[in-house]
C-alpha positions as a printed Julia matrix, in Angstrom:
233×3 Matrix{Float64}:
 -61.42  -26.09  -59.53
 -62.34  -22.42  -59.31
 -61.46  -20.22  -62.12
 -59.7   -17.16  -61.44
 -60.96  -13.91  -63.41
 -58.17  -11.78  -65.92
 -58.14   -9.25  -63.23
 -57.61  -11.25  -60.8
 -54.56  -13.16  -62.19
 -53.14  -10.17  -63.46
 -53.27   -8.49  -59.78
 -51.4   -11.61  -58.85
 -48.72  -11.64  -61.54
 -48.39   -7.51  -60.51
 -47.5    -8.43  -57.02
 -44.25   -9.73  -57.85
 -44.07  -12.49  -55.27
 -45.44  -15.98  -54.55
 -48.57  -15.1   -52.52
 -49.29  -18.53  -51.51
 -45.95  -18.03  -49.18
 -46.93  -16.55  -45.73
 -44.98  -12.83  -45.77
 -44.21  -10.81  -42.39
 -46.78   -8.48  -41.37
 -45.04   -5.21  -42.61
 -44.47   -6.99  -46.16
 -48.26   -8.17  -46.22
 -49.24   -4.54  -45.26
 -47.4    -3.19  -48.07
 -48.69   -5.9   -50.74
 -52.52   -5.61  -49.74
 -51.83   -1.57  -50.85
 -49.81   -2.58  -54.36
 -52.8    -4.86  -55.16
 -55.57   -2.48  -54.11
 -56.09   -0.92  -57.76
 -59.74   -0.12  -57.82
 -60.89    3.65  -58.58
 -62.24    3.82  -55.01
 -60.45    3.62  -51.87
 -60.5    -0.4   -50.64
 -60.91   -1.38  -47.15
 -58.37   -3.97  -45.9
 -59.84   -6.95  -43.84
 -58.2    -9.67  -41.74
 -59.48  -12.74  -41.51
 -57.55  -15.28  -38.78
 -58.8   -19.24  -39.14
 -58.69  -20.6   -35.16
 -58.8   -24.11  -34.36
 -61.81  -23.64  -31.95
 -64.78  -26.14  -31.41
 -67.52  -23.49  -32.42
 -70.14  -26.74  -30.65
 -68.34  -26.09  -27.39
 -70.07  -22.78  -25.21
 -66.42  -22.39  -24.06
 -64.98  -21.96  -27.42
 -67.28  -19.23  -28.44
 -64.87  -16.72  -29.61
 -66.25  -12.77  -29.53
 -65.25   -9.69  -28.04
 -64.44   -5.85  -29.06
 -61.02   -4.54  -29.75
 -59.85   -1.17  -30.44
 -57.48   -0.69  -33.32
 -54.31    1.66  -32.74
 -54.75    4.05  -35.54
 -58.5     3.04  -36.27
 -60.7     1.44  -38.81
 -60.87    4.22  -41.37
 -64.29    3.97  -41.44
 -67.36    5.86  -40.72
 -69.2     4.22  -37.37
 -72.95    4.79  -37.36
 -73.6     4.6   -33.84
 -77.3     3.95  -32.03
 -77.8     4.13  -28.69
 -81.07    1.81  -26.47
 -81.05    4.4   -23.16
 -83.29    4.38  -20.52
 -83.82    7.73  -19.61
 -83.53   11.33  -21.31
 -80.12   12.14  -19.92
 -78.36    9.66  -21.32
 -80.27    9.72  -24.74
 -79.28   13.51  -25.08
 -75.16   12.18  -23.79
 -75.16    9.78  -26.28
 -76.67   12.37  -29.0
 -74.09   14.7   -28.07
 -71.3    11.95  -28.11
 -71.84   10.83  -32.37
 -75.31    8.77  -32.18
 -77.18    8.83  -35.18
 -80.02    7.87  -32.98
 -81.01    7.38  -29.34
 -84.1     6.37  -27.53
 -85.77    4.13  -25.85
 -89.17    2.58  -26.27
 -89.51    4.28  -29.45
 -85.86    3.32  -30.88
 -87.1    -0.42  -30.02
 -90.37    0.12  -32.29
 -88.55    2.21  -34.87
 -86.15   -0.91  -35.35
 -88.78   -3.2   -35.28
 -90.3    -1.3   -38.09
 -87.45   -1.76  -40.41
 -84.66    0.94  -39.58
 -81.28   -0.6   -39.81
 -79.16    2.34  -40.86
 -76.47    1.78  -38.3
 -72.83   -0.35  -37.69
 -73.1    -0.47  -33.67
 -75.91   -0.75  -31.28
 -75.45   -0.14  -27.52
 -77.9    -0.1   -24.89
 -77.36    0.22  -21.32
 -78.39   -2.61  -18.83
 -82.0    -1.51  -18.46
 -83.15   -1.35  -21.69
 -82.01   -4.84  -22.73
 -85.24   -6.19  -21.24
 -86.53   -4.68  -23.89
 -84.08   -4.24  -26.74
 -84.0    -8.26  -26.25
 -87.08   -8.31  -28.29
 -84.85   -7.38  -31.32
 -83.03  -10.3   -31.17
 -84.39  -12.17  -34.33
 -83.91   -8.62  -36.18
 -80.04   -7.96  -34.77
 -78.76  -11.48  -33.89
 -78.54  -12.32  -37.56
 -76.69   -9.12  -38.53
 -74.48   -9.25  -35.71
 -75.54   -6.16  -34.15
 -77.28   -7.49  -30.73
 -75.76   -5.6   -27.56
 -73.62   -7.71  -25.82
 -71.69   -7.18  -22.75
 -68.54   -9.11  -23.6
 -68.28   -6.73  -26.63
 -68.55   -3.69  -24.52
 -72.22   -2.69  -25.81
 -73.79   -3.25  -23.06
 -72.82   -0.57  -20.65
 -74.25    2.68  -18.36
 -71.29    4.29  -19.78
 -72.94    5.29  -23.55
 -70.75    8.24  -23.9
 -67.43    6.29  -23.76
 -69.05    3.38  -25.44
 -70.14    5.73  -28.79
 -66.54    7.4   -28.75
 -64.79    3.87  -28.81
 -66.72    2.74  -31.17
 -66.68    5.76  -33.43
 -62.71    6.12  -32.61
 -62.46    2.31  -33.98
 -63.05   -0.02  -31.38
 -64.67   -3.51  -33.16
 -66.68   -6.09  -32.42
 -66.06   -9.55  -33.6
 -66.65  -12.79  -33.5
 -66.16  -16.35  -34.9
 -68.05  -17.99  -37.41
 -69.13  -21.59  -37.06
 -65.83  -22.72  -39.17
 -63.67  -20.5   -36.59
 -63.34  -18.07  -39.33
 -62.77  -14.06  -37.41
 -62.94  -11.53  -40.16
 -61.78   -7.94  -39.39
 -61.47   -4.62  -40.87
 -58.18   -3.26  -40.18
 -57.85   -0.18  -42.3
 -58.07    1.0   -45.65
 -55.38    1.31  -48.75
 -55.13    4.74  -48.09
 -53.39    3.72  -44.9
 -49.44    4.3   -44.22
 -48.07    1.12  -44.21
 -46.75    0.61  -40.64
 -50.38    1.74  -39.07
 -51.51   -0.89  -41.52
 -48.95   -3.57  -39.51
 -49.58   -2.45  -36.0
 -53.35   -2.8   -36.75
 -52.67   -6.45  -37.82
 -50.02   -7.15  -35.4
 -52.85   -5.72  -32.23
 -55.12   -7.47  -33.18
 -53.83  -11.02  -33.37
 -51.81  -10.0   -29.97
 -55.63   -9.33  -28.87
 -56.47  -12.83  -30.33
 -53.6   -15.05  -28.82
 -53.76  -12.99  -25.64
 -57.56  -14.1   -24.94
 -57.33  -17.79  -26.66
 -60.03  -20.19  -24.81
 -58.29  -22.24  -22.5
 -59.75  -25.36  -23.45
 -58.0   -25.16  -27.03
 -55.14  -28.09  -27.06
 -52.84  -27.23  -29.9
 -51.98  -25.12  -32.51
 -54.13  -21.76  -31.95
 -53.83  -19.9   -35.05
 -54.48  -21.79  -38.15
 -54.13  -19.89  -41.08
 -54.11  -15.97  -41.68
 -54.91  -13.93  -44.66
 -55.17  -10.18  -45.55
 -56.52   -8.1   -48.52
 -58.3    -5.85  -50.04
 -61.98   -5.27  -51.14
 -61.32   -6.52  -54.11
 -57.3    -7.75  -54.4
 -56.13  -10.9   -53.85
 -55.66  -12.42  -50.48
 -51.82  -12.23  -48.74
 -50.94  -15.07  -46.52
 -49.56  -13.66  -42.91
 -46.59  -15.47  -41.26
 -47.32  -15.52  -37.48
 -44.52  -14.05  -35.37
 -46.65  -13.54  -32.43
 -45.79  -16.35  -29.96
 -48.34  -18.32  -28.54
């Protein structure tokens, strides 16, 4: 059985409460924040357990969502463009970087100082190259996440304005941020409660059952706090 460090079961005892019981989103929100104690501010991440069948192509769950009062986070942006209009746009919009060609070779080389990569339809003829590079960090373009788009202006304010990208892990697993413990506590619940509206709203159709499995929020480094589900199905 794992063993739990001091901290950890201290954090636990702090909260008060059984944290093995699911609590309603606006009580999680405000637990995740009493057991964020670290001298630096903690990010607060959601992670939702799905009953999909990650073998089937049709239960492939990804896709881009833009949280109500943001991430609380610092997007580095890049954009793949395919002509000097749109890498100057995108420049002008919050990239870090934009280019074409040379944005390809400069990745290639070993540059990975970003969060999000877009690229507009053209350039993923190219930008495909990258996939051994990106696909493993989950930072490929991809059209379902809105990354793949003409529109690279909108696309870098989204994402810098807290639109995500996520996607399922071969165990059904989605893990999210959704703010930080600086955050009020009700923008910390209508984070949660959008996004797993966003999840339930877009559930594969070929899913027979129970959805949503299992939900759990915390901190960087606090404990995790079991969800209860209110969102019907």
């Amino acid at each position: 059985m794992r063993s739990r460090s001091k901290r950890y079961r201290a954090l636990v005892e702090s909260a008060g409460v059984d944290l093995k019981q699911p609590h309603e989103i606006s009580a999680a929100a405000g637990l995740v924040k009493k057991l964020a104690k670290s001298k630096f501010t903690e990010s607060v991440d959601l992670s939702v357990h799905l009953n999909l069948d990650t073998k089937k192509a049709d239960q492939q769950f990804r896709g881009s969502f833009s949280m109500p009062h943001g991430t609380g986070k610092s997007v580095r942006v890049i954009v793949f463009a395919d002509d000097g209009d749109k890498v100057a746009a995108a420049l002008a919009a919050g990239a870090v970087k934009a280019g074409g060609d040379d944005l390809v070779k400069e990745v290639e080389a070993g540059f990975m100082d970003f969060d999000i990569a877009i690229s507009t339809p053209k350039m993923m003829r190219v930008v495909g190259k990258l996939g051994k590079v990106l696909g493993p960090r989950g930072l490929m373009p991809s059209p379902k996440s809105g990354s793949v788009t003409d529109d690279v202006v909108s696309a870098v304010k989204e994402f810098k304005g807290g639109k995500i990208e996520f996607r399922s892990d071969a165990a059904g697993n989605v893990h999210v941020r959704v703010g930080t413990a600086q955050f009020e506590d009700a923008k910390l619940a209508d984070n949660i409660s959008a996004f797993l509206r966003h999840v339930v709203e877009h559930r594969p159709s070929s899913v027979k059952g129970e959805f949503v499995k299992n939900i759990v929020v915390s901190s960087t480094m606090g404990p995790g706090v079991r969800v209860a589900f209110a969102v019907k199905e």
